[in-house]
RODO-2510 file (C-alpha; in nm, 4 decimals, decimal comma):
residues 476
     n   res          X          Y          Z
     1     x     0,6969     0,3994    -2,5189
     2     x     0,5944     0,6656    -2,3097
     3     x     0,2177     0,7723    -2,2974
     4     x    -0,0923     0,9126    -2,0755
     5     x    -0,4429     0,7512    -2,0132
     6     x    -0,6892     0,9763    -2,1282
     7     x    -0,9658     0,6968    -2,0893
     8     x    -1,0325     0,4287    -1,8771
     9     x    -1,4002     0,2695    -1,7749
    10     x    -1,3290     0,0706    -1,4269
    11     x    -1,6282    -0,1438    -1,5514
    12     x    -1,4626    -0,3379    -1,8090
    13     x    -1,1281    -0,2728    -1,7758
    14     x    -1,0962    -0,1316    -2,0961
    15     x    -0,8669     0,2051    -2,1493
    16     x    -0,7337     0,4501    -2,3841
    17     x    -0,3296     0,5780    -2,4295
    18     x    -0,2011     0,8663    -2,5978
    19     x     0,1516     0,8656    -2,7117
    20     x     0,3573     1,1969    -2,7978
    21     x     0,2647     1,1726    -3,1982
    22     x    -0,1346     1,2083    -3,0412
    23     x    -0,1752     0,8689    -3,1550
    24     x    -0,3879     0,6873    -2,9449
    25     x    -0,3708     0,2942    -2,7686
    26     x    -0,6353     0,1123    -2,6602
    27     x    -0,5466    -0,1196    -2,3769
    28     x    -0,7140    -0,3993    -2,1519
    29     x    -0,7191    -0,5216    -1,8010
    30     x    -0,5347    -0,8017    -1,9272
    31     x    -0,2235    -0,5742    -2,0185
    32     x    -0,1899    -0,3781    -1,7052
    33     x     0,0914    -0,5478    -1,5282
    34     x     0,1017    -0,3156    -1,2206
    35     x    -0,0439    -0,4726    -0,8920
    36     x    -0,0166    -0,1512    -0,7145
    37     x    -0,1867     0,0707    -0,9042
    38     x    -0,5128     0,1023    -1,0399
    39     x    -0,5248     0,3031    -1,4306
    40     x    -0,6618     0,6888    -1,4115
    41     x    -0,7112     0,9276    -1,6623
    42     x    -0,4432     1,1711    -1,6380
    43     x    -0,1466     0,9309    -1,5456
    44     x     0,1571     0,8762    -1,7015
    45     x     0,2156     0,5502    -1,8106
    46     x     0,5160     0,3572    -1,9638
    47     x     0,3777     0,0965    -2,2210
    48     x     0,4359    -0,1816    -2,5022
    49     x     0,2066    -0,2442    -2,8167
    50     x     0,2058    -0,5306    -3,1278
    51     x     0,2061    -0,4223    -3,4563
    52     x    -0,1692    -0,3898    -3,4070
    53     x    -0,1175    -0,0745    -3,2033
    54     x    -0,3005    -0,2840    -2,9138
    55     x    -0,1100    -0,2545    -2,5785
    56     x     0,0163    -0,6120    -2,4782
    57     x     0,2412    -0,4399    -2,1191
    58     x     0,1423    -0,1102    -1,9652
    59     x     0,2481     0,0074    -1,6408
    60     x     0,2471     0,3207    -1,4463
    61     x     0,5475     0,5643    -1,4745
    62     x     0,8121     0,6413    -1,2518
    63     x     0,7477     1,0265    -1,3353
    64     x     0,4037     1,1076    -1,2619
    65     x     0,5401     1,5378    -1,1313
    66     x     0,7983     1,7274    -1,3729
    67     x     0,9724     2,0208    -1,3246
    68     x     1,1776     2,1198    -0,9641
    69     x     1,4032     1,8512    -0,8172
    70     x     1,3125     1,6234    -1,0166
    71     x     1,5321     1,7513    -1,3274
    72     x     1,3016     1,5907    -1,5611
    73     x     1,0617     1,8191    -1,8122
    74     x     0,7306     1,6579    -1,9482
    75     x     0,8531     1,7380    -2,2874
    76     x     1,1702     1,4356    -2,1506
    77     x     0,9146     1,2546    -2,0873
    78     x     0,7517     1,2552    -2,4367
    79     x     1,0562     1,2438    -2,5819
    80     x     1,2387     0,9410    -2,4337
    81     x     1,0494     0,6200    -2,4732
    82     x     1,1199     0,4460    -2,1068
    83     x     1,1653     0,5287    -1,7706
    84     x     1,5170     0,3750    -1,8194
    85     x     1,6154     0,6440    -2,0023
    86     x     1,4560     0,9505    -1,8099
    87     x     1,6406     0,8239    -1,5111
    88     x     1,9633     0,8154    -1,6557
    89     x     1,8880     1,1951    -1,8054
    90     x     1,7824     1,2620    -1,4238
    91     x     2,1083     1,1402    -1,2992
    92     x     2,3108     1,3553    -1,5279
    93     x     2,1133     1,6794    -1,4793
    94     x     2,1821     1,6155    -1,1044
    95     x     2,5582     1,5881    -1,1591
    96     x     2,5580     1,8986    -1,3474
    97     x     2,3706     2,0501    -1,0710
    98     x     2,5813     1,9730    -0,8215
    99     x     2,9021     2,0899    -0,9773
   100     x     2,7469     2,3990    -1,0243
   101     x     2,6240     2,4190    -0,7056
   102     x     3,0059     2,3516    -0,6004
   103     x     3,2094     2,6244    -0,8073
   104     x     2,9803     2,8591    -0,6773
   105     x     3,0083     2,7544    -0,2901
   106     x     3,2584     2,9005    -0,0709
   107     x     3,3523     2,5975     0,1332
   108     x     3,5944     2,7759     0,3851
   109     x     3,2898     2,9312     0,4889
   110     x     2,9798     2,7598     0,4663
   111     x     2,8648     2,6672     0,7946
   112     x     2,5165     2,4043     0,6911
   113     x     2,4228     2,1908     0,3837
   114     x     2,0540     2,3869     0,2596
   115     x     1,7901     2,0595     0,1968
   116     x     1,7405     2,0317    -0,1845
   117     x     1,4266     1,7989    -0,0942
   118     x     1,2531     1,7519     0,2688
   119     x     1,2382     1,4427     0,4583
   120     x     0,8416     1,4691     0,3862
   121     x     0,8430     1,4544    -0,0279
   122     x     1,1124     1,1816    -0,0201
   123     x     0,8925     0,9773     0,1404
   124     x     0,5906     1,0669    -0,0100
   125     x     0,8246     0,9429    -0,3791
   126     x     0,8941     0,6293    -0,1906
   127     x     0,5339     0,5938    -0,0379
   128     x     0,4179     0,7072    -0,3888
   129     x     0,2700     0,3388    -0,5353
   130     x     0,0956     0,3002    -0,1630
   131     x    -0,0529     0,6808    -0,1845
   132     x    -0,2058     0,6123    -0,5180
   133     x    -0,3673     0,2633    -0,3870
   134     x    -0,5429     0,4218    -0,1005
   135     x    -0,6485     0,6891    -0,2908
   136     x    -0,8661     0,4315    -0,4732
   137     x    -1,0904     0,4134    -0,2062
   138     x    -1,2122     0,8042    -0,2812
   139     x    -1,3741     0,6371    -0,6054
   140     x    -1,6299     0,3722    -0,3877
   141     x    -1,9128     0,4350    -0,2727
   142     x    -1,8952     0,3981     0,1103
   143     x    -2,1874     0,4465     0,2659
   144     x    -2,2029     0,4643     0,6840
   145     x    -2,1131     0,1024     0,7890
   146     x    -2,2740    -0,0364     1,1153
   147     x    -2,0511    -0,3468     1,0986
   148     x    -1,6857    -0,2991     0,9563
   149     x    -1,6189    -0,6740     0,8775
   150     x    -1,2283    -0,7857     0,8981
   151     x    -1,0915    -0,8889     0,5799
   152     x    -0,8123    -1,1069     0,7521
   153     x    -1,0761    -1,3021     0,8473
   154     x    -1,3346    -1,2987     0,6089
   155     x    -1,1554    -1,2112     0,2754
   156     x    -1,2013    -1,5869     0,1345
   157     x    -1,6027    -1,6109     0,2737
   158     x    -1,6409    -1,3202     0,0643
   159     x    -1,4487    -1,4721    -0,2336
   160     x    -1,6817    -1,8006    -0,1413
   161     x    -1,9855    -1,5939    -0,1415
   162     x    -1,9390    -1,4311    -0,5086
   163     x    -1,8234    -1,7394    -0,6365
   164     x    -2,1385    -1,8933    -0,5014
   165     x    -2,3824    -1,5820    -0,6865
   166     x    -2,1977    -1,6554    -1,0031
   167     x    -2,2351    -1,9804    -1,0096
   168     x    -2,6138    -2,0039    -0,9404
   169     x    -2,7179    -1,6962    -1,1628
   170     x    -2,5756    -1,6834    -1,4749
   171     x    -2,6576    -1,3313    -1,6117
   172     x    -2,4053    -1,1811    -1,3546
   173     x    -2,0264    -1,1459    -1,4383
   174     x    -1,7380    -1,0990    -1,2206
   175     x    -1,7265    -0,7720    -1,4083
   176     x    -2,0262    -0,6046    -1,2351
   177     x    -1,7483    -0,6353    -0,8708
   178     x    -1,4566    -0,5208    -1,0868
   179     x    -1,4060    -0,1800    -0,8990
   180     x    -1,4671    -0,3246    -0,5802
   181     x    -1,2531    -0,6353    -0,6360
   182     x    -0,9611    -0,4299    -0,8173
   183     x    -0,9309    -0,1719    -0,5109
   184     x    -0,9148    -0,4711    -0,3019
   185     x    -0,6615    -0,6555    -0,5257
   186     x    -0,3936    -0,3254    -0,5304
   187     x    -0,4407    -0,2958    -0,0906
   188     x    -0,3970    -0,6156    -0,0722
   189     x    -0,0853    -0,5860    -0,2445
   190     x     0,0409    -0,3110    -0,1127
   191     x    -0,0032    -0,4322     0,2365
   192     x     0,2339    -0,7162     0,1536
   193     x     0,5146    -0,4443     0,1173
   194     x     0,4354    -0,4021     0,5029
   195     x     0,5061    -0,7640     0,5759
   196     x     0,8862    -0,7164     0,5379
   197     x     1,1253    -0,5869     0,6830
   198     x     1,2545    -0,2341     0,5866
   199     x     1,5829    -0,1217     0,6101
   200     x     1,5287     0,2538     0,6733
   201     x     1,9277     0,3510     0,6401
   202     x     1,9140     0,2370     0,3201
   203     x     1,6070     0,4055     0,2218
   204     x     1,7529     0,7470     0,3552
   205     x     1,9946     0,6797     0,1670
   206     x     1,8476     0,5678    -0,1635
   207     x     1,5556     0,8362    -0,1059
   208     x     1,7291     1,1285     0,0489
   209     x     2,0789     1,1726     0,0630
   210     x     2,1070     1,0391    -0,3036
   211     x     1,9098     1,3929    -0,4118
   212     x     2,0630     1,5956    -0,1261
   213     x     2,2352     1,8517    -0,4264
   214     x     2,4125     2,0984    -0,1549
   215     x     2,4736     1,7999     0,0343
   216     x     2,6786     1,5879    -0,2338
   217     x     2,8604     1,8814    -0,3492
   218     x     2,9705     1,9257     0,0070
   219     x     3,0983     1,5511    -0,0166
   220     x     3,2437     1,6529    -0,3082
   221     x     3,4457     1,8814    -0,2011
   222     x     3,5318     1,6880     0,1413
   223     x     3,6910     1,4530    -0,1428
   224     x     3,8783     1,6980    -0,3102
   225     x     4,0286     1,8364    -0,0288
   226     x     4,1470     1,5244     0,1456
   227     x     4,2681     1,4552    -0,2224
   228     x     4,4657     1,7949    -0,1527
   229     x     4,5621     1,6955     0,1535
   230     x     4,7374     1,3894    -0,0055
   231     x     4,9020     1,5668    -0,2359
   232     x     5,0498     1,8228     0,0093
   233     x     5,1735     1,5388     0,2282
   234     x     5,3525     1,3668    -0,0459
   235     x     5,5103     1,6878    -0,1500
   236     x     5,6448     1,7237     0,2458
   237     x     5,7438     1,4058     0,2351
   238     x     5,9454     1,4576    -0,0854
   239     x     6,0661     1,7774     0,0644
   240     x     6,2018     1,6499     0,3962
   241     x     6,3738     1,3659     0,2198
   242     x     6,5581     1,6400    -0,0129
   243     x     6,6234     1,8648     0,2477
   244     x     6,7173     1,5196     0,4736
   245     x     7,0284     1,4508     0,1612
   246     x     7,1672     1,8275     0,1387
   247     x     7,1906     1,8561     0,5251
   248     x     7,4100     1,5398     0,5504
   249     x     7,6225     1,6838     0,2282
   250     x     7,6663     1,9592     0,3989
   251     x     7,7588     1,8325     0,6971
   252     x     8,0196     1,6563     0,5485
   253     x     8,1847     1,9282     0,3640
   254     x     8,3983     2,1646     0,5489
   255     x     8,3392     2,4626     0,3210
   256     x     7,9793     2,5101     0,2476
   257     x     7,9011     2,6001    -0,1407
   258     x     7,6399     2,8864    -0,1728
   259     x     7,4708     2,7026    -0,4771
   260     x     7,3243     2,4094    -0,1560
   261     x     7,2662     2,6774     0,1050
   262     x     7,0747     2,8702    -0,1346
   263     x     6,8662     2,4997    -0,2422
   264     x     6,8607     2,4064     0,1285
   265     x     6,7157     2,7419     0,2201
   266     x     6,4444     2,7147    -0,0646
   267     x     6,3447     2,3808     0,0439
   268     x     6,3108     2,4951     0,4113
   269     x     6,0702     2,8067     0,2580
   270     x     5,8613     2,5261     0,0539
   271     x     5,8316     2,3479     0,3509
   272     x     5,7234     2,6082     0,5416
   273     x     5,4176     2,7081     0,2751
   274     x     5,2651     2,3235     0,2709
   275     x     5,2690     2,2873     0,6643
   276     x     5,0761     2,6249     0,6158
   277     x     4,8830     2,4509     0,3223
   278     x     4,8409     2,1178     0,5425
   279     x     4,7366     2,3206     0,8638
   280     x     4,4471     2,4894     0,6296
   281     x     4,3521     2,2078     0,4253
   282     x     4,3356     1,9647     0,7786
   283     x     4,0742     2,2145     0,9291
   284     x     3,8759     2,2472     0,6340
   285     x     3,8538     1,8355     0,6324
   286     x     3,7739     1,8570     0,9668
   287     x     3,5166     2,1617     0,9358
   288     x     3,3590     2,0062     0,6492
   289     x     3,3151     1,6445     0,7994
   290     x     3,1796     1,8071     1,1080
   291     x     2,9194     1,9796     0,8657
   292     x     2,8180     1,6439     0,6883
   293     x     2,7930     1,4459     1,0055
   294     x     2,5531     1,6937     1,2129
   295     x     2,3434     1,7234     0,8547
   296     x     2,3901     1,2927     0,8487
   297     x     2,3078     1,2388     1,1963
   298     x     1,9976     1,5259     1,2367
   299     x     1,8012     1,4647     0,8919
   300     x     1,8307     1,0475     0,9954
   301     x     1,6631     1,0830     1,2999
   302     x     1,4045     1,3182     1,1320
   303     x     1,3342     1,0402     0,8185
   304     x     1,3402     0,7356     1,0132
   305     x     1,0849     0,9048     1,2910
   306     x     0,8834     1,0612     0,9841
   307     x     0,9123     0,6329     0,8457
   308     x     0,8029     0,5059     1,1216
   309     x     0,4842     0,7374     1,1411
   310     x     0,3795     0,7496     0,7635
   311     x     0,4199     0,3389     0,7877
   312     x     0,2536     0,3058     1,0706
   313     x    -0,0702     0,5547     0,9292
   314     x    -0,0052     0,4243     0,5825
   315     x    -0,0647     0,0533     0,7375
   316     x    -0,3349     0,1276     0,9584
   317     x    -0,5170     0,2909     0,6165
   318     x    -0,4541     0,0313     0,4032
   319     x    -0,5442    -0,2350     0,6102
   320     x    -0,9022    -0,0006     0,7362
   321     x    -0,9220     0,0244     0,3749
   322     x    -0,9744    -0,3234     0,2928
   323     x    -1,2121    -0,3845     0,5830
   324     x    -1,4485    -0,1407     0,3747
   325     x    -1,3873    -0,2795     0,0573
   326     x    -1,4653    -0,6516     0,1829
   327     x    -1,7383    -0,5744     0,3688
   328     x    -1,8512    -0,3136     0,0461
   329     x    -1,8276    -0,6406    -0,1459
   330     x    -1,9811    -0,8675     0,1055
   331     x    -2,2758    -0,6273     0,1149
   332     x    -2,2918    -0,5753    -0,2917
   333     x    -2,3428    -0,9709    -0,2960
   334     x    -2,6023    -0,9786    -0,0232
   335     x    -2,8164    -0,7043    -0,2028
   336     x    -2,8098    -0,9114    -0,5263
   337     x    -2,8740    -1,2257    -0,3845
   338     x    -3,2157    -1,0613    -0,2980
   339     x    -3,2884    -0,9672    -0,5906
   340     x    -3,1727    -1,2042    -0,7937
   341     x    -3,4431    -1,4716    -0,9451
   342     x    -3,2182    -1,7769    -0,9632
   343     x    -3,1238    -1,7501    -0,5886
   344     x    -3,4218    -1,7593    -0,5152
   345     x    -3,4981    -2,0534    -0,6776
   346     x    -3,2150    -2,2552    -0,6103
   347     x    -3,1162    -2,1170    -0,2306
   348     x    -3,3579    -1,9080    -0,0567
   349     x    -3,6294    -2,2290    -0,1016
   350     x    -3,4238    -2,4451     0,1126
   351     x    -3,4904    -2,4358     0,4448
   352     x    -3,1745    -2,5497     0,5657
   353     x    -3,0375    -2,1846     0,3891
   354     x    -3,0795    -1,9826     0,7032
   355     x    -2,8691    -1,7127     0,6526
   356     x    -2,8142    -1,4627     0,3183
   357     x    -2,5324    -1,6168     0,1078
   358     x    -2,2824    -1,3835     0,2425
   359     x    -1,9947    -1,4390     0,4114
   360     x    -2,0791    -1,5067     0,7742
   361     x    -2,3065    -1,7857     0,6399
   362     x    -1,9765    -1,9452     0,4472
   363     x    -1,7801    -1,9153     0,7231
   364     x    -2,0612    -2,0847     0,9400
   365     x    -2,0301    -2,3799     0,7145
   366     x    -1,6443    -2,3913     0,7166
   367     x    -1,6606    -2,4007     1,0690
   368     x    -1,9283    -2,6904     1,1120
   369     x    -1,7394    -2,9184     1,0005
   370     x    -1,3732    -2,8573     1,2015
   371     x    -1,2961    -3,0075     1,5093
   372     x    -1,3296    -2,7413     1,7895
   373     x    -1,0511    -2,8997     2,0086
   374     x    -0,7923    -2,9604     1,7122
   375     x    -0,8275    -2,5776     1,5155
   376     x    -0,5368    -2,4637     1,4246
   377     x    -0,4040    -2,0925     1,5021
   378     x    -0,5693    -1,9353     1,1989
   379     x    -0,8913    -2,1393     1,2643
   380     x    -0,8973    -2,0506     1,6007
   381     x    -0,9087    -1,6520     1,4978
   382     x    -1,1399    -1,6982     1,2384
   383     x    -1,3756    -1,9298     1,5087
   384     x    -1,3310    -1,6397     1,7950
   385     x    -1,4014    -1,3717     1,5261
   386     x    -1,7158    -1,5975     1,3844
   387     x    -1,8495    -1,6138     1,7681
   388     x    -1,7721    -1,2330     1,8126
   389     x    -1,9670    -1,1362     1,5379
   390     x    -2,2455    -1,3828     1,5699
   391     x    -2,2947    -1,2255     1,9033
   392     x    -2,2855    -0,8848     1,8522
   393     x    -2,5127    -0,9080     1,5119
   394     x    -2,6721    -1,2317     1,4415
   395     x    -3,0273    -1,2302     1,5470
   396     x    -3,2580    -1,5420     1,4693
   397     x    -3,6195    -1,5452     1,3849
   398     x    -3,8995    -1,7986     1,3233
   399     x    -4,1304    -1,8561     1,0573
   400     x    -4,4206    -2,0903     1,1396
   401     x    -4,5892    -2,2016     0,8126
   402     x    -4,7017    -2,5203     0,6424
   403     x    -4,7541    -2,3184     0,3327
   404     x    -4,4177    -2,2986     0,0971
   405     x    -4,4909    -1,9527    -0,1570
   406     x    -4,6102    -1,7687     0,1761
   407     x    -4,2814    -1,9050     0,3817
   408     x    -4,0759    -1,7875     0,0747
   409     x    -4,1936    -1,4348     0,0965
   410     x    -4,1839    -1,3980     0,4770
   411     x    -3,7791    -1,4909     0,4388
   412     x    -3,7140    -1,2812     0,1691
   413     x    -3,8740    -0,9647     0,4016
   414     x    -3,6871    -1,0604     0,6775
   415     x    -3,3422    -1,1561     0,5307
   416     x    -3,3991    -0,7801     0,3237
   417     x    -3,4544    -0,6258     0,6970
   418     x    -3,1410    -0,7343     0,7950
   419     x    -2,7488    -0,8752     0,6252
   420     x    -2,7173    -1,0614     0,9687
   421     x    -3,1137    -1,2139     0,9808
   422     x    -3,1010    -1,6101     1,0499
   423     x    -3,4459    -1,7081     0,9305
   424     x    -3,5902    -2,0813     1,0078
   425     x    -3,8572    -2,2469     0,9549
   426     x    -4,0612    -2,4590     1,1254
   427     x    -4,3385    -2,6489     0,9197
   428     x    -4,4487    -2,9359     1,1550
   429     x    -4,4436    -2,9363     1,5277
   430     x    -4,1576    -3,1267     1,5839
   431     x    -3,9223    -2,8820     1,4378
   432     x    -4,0881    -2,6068     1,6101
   433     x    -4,0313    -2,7885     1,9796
   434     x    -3,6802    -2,9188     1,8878
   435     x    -3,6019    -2,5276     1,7393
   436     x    -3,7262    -2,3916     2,0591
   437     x    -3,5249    -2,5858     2,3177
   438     x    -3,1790    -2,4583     2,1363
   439     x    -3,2633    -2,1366     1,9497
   440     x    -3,3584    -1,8202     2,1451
   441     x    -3,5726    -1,5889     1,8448
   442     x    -3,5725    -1,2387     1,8640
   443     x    -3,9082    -1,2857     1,6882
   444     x    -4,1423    -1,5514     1,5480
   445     x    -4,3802    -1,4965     1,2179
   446     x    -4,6740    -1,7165     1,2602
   447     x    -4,8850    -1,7765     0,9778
   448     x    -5,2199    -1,8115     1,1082
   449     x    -5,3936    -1,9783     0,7920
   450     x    -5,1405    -2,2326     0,7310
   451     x    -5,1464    -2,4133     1,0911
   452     x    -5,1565    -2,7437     1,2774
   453     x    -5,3449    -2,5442     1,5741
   454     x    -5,4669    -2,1945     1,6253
   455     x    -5,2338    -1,8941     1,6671
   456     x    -5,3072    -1,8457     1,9962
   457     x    -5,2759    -2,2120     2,1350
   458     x    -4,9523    -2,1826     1,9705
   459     x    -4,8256    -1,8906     2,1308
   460     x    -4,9467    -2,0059     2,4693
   461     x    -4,7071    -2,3428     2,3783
   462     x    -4,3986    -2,1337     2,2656
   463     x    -4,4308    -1,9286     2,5328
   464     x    -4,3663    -2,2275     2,7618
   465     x    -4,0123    -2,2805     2,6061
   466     x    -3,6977    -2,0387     2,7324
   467     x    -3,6326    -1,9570     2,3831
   468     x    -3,9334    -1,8218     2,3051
   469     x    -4,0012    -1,6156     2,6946
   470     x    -3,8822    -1,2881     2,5162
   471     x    -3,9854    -1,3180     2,1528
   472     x    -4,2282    -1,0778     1,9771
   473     x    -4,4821    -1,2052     1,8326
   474     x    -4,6488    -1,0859     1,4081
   475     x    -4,9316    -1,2969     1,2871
   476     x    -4,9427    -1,2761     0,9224
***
């Protein structure tokens, strides 16, 4: 059944259908079986229900624009109930078209085919499915990002880091990411397309010359004439073996009856008028295949340079796209880690939970525990990309505190300051010394009434170590 969304909530999932009658569908995330395309009000969809009237299969339409070359109506649309059936209604408008289109033609002299669709809207019908994904990325918020993570590298830290939020804090759903996680779902998708190999002839092909109108009726009449052409040599050949039996009759007869001159000299004059006919029809062939191979050879070149730029800026998008999507996710989950109580009771306590449970810090862990000289090629991008971004954003600071509640606070300021803050702490003297010899800290928190010394006594003995040369200094 044919219908259009006139509702849909992005939150939930949850959307409405109306069908030609004005009834109306209700339909779920659950029931939209297109990975490519996110629901919209407004689009034309293509849809199954149960005798509920609740949508069990809905998918977006081939025809999303009526009218033009497209030979379709939106009143076809709401009258046929699949695309099936608008398609087969498309192809015979088309053949109408295009016999039309070749009565009216004047093939002896046309001298080019006129383009019934450019090379640019038969892409943009192929590209159409990609188009609508990236257009997704209109509906996110996407605020000025200082660091544009790489989902190639980070897309399952991310996945490891709202899995992790879930778990711990029970009164968030998966549903509060849905728009973020569904954009990334149909980009990810989509950039699988670019994976394989395209055939472009057969897309010009499939995508162009297929609705080239002018174009097919030319071939159309190439056909017909070297159908003609046929003909007229078979009737030559018929004519020469004729005139081939009355010439040896003749020969053989001393008197000549007027009755075979007369047949042999009628013959000759038909012959005459289909070498005439063959001469004509021969150019024509050979005017008209002349036509369709500079129209072939010109509009090919065009569509496969035109391919190769839209893939190339379609890929490039896509793939941008879902760098701000991940690292719009990866910063959703760090900004409700914060403020979320559980986490805060069951991972920002710890001391040994440095980092915001994002994805760097997942990634950190991952990579603990490999063997540095045995990674294999993936592991070795993710481990240069890990040491790339640890460089360029990861900055470490020091909280020295005996007391726990004040500790807790100091971390949560500091982690809020900053998505790439490492925060440790250093509660007894030993950790602080062992902390200083391998950590440089951009700056150290001391809190001066929960001490084994005096602030200053302790600066003086930091001070002493290369990590801490260069460090600010806040007593709290």
């Amino acid at each position: 059944m044919h219908g259009r969304i006139v509702r849909y909530l992005s939150s939930n999932g949850k959307g409405v259908v109306i069908n030609a009658s004005k009834m109306l569908f209700e339909f779920t995330k659950d029931a939209w079986h297109d990975k490519k395309v996110i629901p919209m009000e407004g689009m034309f969809v293509e849809f199954r229900c149960n005798e509920s009237n609740q949508i069990t299969d809905c998918k977006v339409s081939k025809f999303q624009e009526f009218g033009g070359n497209t030979f379709i109506s939106e009143s076809d649309f709401w009258r046929n109930q699949t695309d099936e059936q608008l398609e087969a209604i498309q192809s015979n408008k088309r053949d109408l078209a295009i016999q039309e289109i070749y009565k009216i033609t004047n093939y002896d002299k046309i001298k080019d085919i006129p383009l019934t669709i450019s090379v640019d809207n038969a892409l943009k019908w192929y590209f159409q499915q990609h188009l609508l994904a990236v257009s997704f990325l209109n509906d996110l918020y996407i605020a000025h990002q200082k660091i544009l993570l790489e989902f190639m590298h980070t897309k399952r830290f991310v996945f490891k880091a709202l899995d992790n939020l879930l778990f711990n804090d029970k009164t968030m759903k998966k549903d509060d990411f849905i728009e973020e996680l569904g954009v990334v779902i149909r980009l990810e998708n989509s950039l699988l397309d670019f994976d394989h190999k395209v055939n472009v002839e057969a897309l010009f092909l499939e995508y162009f010359i297929k609705y080239q109108s002018h174009y097919q009726a030319l071939n159309f009449a190439l056909e017909n004439a070297k159908d003609t052409l046929k003909i007229i040599q078979r009737k030559i050949q018929s004519c020469n073996a004729e005139l081939a039996v009355i010439v040896r009759k003749l020969e053989s007869l001393a008197k000549k009856p007027q009755e075979m001159l007369e047949k042999q000299e009628k013959i000759e004059g038909e012959l005459k008028k289909l070498t005439k006919e063959d001469e004509i029809v021969t150019q024509r062939i050979s005017r008209l295949s002349a036509i369709k191979a500079e129209f072939y050879k010109s509009y090919h070149q065009s569509f496969e340079k035109s391919f190769q730029k839209v893939h190339k800026m379609l890929y490039r998008k896509i793939k941008n796209g879902l760098d701000i999507c991940i690292t719009i996710l990866d910063n959703k989950i760090y900004q409700k880690s914060l403020e979320s109580k559980a986490m805060k009771n069951c991972y920002f306590k710890y001391p040994e939970n440095q980092l915001a449970p994002i994805s760097i810090n997942f990634m950190e862990q991952y990579l603990e525990r490999l063997n540095k000289d045995r990674l294999s090629e993936g592991d070795k991008q993710i481990y240069l990309y890990y040491q790339k971004l640890k460089e360029s954003v990861k900055k470490n600071f020091l909280i020295v505190s005996t007391n726990e509640k004040t500790t807790m606070d100091m971390k949560i300021k500091i982690l809020t300051e900053g998505k790439f803050h490492c925060v440790k702490v250093a509660y007894k003297q030993i950790l602080l010394s062992s902390m200083m010899r391998d950590f440089v800290f951009d700056t150290i928190y001391i809190d001066k009434k929960s001490l084994w010394t005096t602030s200053q006594e302790l600066i003086t003995e930091i001070k002493n170590f290369k990590g801490g040369k260069n460090s600010k200094f806040v007593i709290f």
